[in-house]
N, C-alpha and C positions, 0 to 999 in steps of 0.2 A: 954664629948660631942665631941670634938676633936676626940677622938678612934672612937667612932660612927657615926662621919661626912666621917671620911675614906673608912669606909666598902662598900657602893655605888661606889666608884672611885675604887678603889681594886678590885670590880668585874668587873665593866666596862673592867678595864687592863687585867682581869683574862682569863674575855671572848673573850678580843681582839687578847689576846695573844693564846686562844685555837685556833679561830678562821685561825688564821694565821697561828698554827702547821696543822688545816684540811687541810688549804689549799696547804700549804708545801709538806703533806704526797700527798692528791691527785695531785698536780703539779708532784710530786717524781714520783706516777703509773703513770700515763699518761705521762709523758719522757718515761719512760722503755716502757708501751707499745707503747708507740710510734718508739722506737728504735728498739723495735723487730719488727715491723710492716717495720720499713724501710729496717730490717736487711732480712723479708722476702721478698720483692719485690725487693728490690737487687739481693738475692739468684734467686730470679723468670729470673730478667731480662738476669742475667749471662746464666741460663739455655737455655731462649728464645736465647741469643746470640750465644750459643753452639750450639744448634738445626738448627738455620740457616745458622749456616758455615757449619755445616755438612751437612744438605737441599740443600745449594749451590753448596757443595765443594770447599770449596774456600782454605781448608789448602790441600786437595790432587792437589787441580789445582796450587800451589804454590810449589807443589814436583813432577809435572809433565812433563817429560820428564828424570828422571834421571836415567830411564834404557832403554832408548830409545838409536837407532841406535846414535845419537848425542851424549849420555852419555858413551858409547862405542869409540867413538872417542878422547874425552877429558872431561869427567868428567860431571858436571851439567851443565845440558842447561840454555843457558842464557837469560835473560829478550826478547832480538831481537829476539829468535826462538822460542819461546812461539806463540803459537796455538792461533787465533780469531774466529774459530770457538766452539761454544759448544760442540756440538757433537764429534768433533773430539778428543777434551780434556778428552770426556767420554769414548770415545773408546779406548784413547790412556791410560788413567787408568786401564782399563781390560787387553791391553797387557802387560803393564808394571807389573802386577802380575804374567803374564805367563811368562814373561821373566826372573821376578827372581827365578823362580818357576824349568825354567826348562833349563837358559843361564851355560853351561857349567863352568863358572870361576864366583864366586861372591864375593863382599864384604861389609865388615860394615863400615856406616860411620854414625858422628851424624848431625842432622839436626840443622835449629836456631834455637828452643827451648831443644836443648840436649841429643832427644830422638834417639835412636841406631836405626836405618834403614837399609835395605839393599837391594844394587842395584848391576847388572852387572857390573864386572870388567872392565874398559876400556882397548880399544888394546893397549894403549900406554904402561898399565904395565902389558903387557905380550910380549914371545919371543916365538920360534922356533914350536914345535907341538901344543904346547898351542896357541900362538896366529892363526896358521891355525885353530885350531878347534874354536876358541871363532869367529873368521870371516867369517868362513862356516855357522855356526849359524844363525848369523844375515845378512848374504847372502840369508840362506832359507826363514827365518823367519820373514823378516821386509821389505818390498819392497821400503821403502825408505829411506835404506841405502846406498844403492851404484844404477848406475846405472844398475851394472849387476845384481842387486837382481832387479831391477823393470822388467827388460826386464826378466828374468823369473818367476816371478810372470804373465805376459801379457802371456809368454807363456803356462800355465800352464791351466791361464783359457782359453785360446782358445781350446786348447788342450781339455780340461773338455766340452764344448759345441759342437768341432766336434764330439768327440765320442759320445754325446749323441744322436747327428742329424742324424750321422750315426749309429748307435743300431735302432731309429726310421723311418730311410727310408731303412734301411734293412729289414725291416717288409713288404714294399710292394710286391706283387708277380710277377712283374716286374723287379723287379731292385734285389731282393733277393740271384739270380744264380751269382753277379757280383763278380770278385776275385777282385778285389777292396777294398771289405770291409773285407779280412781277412789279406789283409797288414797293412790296417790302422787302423786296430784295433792289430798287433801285434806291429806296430810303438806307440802308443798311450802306449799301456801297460809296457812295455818296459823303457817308458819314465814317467811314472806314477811311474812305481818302481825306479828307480833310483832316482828318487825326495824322496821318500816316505824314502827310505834306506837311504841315507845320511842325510834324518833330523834327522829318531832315532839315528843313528850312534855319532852323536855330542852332542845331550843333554844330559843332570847330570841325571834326574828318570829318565830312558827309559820304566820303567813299568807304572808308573801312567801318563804317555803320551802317551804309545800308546793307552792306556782303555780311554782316553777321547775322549769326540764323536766325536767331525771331524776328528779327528784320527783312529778311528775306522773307520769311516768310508772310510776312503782315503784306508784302509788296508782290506773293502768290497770289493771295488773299482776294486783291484790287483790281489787278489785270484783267482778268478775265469779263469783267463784267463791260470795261472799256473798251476790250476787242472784238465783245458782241455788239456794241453800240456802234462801233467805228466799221468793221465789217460786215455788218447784219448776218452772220455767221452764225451757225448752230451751236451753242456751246454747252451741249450736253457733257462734252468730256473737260471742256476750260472751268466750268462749273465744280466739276472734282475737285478741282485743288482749291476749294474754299474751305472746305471740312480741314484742310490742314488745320485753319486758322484758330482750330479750335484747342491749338496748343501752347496758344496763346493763353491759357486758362492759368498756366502755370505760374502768370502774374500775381495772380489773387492767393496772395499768402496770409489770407485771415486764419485758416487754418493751419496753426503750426504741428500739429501732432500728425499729420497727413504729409506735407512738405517734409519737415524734416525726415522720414523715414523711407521718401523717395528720393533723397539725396541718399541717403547710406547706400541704398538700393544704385543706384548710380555708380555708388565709390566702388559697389561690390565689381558692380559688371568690368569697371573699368579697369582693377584690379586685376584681375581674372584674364582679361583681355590681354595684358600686357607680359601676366607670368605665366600661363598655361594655352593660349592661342594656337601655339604651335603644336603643341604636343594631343590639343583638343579635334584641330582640323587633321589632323593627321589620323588619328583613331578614325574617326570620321568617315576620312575619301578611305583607307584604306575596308574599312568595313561594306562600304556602299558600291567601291567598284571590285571589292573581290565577289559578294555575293550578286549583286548582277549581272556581273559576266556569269557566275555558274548559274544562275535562275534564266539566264537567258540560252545559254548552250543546253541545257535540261527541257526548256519549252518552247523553243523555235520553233515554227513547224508547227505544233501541236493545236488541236482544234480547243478553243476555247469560248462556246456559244454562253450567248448573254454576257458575254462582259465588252467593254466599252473599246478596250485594248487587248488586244494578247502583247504577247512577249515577243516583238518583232524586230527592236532592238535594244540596242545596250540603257540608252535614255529612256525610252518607257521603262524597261527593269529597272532604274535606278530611282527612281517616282514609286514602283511597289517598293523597294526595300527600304526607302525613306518610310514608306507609310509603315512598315514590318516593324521594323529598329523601332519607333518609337510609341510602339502597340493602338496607332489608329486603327488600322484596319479597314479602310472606307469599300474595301469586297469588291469595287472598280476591276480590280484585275488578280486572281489566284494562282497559284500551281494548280494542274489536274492531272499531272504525271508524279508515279510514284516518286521516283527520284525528288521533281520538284516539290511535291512534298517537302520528304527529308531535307530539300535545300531550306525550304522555309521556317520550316521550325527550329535548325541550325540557326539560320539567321535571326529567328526571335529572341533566342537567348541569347544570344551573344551581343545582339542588339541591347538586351536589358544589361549584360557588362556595360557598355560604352556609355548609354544614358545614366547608366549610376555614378561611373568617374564624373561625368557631366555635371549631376548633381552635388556628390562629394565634395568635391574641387569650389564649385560655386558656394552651395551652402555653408563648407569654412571658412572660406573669407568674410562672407555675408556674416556669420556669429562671432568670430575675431573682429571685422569693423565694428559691427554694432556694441560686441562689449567695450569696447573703444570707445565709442562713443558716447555710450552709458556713463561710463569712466568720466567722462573728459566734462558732462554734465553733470556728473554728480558735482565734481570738485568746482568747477563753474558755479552752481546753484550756493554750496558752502560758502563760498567766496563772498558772491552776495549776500547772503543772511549776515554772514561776519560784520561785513560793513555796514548792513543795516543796524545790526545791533551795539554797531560800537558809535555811527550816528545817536541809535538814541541815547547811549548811556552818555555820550557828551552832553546833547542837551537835558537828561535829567540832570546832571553835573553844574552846567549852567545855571540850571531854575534852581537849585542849589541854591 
């Protein structure tokens, strides 16, 4: 009786006891998945935090300035000479690649986290040809190195705008006979080359610097004035390609509120370019060679007095429908058949389709970058006031 009074309590314990192994096991999975679950949104968080230093820049803006004219002089720039504006820290990261890229003397050093970098040598540890040449450098190169690099940088681009003003009022038939404009266009060039030769002269690649564009272009610039002298050649048309040089202007970044918003401009296009290209050019040909053909089977043949062209083939029509699509209108060449009519006013509107994806498509990335970059300078501009202000309360602390 006793054995058989046990067996009820024995299960009881049996089942209490299973009971508490389920729950053991399922407390055991749920830790684990729990721990993985923590272990991913950690992983997540770190990445989100990666993302926005690198969104920000906040570890290039923390090694910014160390192949600057300043880094040249003694080494890493220090906290006091650090940049409050954005833009300029942006810009001043792009030269800093071209300086290690192309600064005569460089070297390695490691950063706070370890990692092997590499910045222009400073003049301090250099002597005799080497230190001339590493100071010529950043004489041409950086106009706020020294005064004498600013005052020729000022000169350079005045220089670039008179010769352009005059290339363009030498066009007038007035002023055209004036000897005036072949001194100061032999003074200009003269002085364009000499600039242009002592930059390659001092940099480490002189091949992959001269092939880069403002460089090529500065060496558009110069040629021609040299193949009118060397050839006694007409250089009415080698002459053209001076006015390039005029975009060479894009040096002069006193103006930040102008630069900076012609790089967004920039980011838009470039954007745009990469994600919508295809689907842009495609709208495009197909709008431009379906309505040509039919504006041209509509007005072949057909008599069209006072205009410049008729519709003779497929390539003149596709020159009106370019002008149609994007409501010029230069009146060069019309329909004057009913049909073509009706073809062209079809094509006007559907024209203004295609222009409006055109602009849609552009104009959202343009207000997505720019808020972006809104963005990116507000939190930028925050940053520095923080630290200015946590500077001063230190040294009221101090005076303390």
């Amino acid at each position: 009786m006793e054995k058989d009074a046990k067996h009820p309590t024995n299960d009881v314990l049996t089942q209490l006891i299973d009971s508490i192994s389920n729950i053991e096991s399922r407390i055991h999975i749920m830790d684990g998945n729990f721990m993985k679950k923590i272990g991913e949104i950690d992983a997540k968080v770190t990445e989100l935090e990666d993302m926005t230093k690198e969104f920000l820049g906040e570890d290039d803006e923390a090694q910014a300035g160390d192949a600057t004219a300043g880094g040249a002089e003694g080494g890493e720039m220090g906290d006091e000479d650090e940049e409050e504006d954005f833009f300029k820290v942006a810009e001043k990261r792009k030269d800093n690649e071209k300086h290690v890229k192309f600064c005569p003397y460089i070297e390695k050093y490691n950063d706070n986290r370890g990692h092997q970098l590499v910045r222009p040598m400073p003049l301090s540890k250099l002597s005799g040809l080497r230190y001339a040449r590493q100071y010529i450098y950043w004489t041409m190169h950086d106009e706020s190195f020294s005064m004498l690099s600013y005052c020729i940088f000022m000169v350079v681009m005045i220089m670039i705008l008179v010769s352009t003003c005059a290339y363009v009022l030498a066009t007038i038939p007035d002023l055209e006979d004036w000897e005036g404009w072949a001194l100061m266009e032999t003074i200009v060039s003269l002085a364009f080359t000499v600039e242009y030769v002592l930059r390659v002269l001092v940099v480490r690649d002189r091949l992959h610097y001269c092939i880069e564009i403002m460089n090529f272009i500065d060496f558009l610039a110069v040629i021609p004035w040299w193949l009118e002298l060397a050839f006694q050649t007409d250089g009415a048309v080698l002459r053209m390609i001076r006015v390039v040089r005029l975009a060479r202007i894009s040096r002069l970044r006193t103006s930040a509120n102008v630069s900076e918003y012609i790089e967004v401009m920039k980011t838009t296009l470039v954007k745009t370019f990469k994600e919508s290209f295809g689907m842009l050019s495609a709208l495009l040909f197909l709008e431009v060679i379906v309505f040509s053909s039919l504006i041209y089977v509509a007005e072949n043949g057909k008599d069209h007095p006072g205009q410049s062209n008729g519709f003779t083939s497929i390539p003149y029509a596709m020159w009106w429908c370019v002008v149609t699509i994007t409501t010029v209108g230069y009146g060069d060449m019309y329909p004057v058949s009913v049909a073509g009519k009706i073809i062209g006013c079809i094509t006007t509107f559907t024209g203004l389709v295609v222009m409006a994806i055109f602009v849609i498509i552009i104009g959202g990335n343009f207000e997505k970058i720019y808020k972006d970059y809104q963005r990116r300078k507000r939190k930028f501009t925050k940053k520095a006031t923080d630290k200015q202000k946590k500077e001063s309360d230190d040294k009221d602390t101090s005076g303390d």
